[in-house]
C-alpha positions in Angstrom: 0.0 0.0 0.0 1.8 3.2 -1.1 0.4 6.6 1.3 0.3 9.4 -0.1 2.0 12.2 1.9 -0.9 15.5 3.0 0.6 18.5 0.9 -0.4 21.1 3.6 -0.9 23.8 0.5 -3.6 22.0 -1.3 -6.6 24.3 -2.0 -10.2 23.2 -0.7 -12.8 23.2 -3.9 -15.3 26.0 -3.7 -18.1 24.7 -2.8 -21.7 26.1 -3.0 -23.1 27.9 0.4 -19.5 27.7 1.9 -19.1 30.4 4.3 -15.6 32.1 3.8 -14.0 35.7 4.1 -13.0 37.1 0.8 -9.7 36.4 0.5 -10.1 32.7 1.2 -12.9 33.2 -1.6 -10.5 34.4 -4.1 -8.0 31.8 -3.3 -10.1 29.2 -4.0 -11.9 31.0 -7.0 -8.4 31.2 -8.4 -7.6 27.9 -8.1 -10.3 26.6 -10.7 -9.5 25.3 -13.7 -12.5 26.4 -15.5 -14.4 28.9 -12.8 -17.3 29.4 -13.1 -19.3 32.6 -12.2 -19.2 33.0 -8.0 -20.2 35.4 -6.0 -19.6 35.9 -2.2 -22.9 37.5 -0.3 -22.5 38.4 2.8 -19.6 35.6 3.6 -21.7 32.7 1.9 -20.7 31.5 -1.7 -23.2 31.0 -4.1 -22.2 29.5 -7.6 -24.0 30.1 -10.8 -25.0 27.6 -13.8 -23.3 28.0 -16.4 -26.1 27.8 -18.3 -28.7 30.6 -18.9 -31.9 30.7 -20.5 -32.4 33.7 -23.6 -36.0 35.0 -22.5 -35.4 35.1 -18.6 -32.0 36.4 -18.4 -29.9 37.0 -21.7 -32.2 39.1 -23.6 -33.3 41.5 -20.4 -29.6 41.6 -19.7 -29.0 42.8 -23.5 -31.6 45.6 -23.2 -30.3 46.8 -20.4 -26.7 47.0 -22.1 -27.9 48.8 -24.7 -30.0 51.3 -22.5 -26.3 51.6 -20.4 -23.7 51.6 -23.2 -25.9 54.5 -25.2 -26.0 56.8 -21.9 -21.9 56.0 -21.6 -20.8 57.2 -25.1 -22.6 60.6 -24.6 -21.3 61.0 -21.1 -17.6 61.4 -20.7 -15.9 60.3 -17.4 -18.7 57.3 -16.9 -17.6 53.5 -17.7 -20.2 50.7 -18.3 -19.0 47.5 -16.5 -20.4 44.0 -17.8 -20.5 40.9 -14.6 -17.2 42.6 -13.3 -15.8 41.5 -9.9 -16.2 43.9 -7.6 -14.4 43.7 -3.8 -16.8 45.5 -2.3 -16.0 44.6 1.8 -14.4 41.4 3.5 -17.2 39.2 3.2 -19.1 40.7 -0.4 -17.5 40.1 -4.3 -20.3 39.9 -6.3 -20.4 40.0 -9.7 -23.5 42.3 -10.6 -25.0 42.0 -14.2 -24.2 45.8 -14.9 -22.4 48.1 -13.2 -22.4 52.0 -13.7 -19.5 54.2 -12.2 -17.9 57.7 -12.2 -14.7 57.4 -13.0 -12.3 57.4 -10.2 -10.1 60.1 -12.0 -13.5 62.4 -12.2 -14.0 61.5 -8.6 -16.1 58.7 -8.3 -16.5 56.2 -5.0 -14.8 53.0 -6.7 -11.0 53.1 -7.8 -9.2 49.7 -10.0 -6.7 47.3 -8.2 -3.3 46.6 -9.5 -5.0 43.4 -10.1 -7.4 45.4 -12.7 -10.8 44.5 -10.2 -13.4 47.2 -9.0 -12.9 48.0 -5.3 -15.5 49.9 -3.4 -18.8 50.5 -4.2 -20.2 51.2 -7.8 -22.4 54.1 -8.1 -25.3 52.2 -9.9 -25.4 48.2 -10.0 -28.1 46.3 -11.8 -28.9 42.6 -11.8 -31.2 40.8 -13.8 -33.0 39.0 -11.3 -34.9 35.7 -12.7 -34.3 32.4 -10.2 -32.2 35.1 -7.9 -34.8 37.2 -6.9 -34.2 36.1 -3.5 -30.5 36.6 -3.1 -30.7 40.3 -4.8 -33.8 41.8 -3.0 -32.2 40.3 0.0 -28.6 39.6 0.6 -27.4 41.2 -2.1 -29.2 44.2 -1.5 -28.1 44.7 2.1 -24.6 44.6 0.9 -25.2 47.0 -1.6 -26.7 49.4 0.9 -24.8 49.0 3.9 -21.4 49.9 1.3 -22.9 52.6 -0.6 -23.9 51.8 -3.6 -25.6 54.3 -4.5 -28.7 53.6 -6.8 -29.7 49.5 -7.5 -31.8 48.6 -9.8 -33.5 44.9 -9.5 -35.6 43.6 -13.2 -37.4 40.7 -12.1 -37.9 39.2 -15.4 -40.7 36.5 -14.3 -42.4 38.9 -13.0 -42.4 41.8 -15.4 -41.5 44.3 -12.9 -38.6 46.2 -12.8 -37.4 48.7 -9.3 -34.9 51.5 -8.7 -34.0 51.8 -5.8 -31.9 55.4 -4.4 -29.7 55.4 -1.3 -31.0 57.8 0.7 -29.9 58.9 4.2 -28.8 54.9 4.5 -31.9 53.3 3.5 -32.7 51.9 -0.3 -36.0 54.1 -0.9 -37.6 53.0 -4.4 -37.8 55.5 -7.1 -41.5 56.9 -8.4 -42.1 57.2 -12.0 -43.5 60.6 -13.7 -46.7 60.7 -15.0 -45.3 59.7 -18.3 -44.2 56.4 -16.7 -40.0 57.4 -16.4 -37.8 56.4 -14.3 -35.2 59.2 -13.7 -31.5 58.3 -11.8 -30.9 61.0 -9.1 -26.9 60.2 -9.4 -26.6 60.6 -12.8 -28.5 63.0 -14.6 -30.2 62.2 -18.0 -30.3 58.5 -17.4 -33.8 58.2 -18.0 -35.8 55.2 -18.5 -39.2 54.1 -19.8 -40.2 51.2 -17.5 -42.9 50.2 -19.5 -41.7 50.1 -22.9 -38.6 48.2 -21.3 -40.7 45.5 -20.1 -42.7 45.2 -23.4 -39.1 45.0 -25.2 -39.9 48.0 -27.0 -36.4 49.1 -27.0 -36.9 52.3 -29.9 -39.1 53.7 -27.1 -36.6 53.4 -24.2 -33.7 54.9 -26.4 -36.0 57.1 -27.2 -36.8 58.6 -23.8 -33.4 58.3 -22.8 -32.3 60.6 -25.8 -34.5 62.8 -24.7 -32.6 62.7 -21.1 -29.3 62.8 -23.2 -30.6 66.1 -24.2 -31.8 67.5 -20.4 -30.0 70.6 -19.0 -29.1 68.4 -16.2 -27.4 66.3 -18.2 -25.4 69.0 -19.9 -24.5 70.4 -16.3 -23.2 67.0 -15.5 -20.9 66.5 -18.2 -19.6 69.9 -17.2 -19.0 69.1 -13.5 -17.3 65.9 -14.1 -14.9 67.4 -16.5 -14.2 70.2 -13.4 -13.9 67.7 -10.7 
């Protein structure tokens, strides 16, 4: 019988609902082969399929893209980020399904790692929320609150029902539409949405409205007071 000596290095598997501080999460992330997508909530790992469905998470999570990527090319000094890892405390790196920030050169609350990950909290995160509904209006959401993100927005596809909610003196309150139905962010001016035509998939409708925001006097004052800051 031949033993085979313990190598006292050897790196547990990440394993789903292990409870773990961040940097044992990262170790262990690290250390597989093929990783897939992980997130650490509130110091318990939950692991993704690898799989997902087109209706319920793909094609809501495309939308919102486009919605995202057209207010970033008309608004210097703002980056789009796309499932990034972001180190948000010692027991939190999720990977949201959209992330919005102010650049941390034009002042903004996040800044990039030597290791090229988001650290801190992102000024808008959105997460397409169809079998996760309970981690992100829960878990997810806590973290997000209790580190600052700002605004959070939560589609819950199933449901056809989309909230915004706005950090405001510590608690996540949830945005009102205008009587024309639009959603408008309070952190950065001219992101407007149309819930309604979002949920129907109109998307000519949404990028229409959200020209129109692109076109606000707000939104002209932003661009100028990121490019003073």
């Amino acid at each position: 019988m031949v033993k085979i000596p313990f190598l006292a290095s050897t790196i547990p598997p990440l394993t789903n609902g292990d409870k773990l501080t961040r940097y044992e999460f990262e170790r262990r992330y690290n250390a597989i082969p093929k990783p897939k997508k992980a997130e650490l909530i509130e110091g318990i790992v939950y692991i993704m399929p690898a799989a997902l469905r087109f209706r319920s998470h793909g094609q809501p999570h495309g939308r919102i893209l486009t919605w995202l990527g057209n207010y970033e090319v008309l608004t210097p000094s703002v980056a789009l980020g796309v499932e990034p890892t972001v180190r948000l405390d010692l027991d939190n790196e999720p990977q949201p399904d959209a992330i919005l920030i102010i650049t941390p050169e034009a002042g903004g609350q996040t800044r990039i790692s030597e290791d090229d990950y988001i650290e801190g909290a992102p000024e808008l995160v959105v997460e397409i929320a169809a079998s996760s509904v309970a981690i992100d209006l829960h878990g997810k959401k806590q973290a997000y609150r209790r580190n600052g993100v700002k605004e959070y927005i939560v589609w819950q596809v199933l449901d056809q029902k989309l909230t915004w909610f706005s950090l405001t003196e510590g608690e996540y309150l949830e945005l009102v539409p205008d009587q024309d139905g639009i959603l408008q962010s309070r952190v950065f001016p001219g992101l407007w949405l149309a819930v309604n035509e979002l949920l129907i998939g109109n998307m000519q409708g949404v990028l229409n409205v959200l020209q129109a925001g692109l076109q606000s006097v707000e939104h002209t004052d932003f661009i100028q007071k990121l490019g003073t800051d």
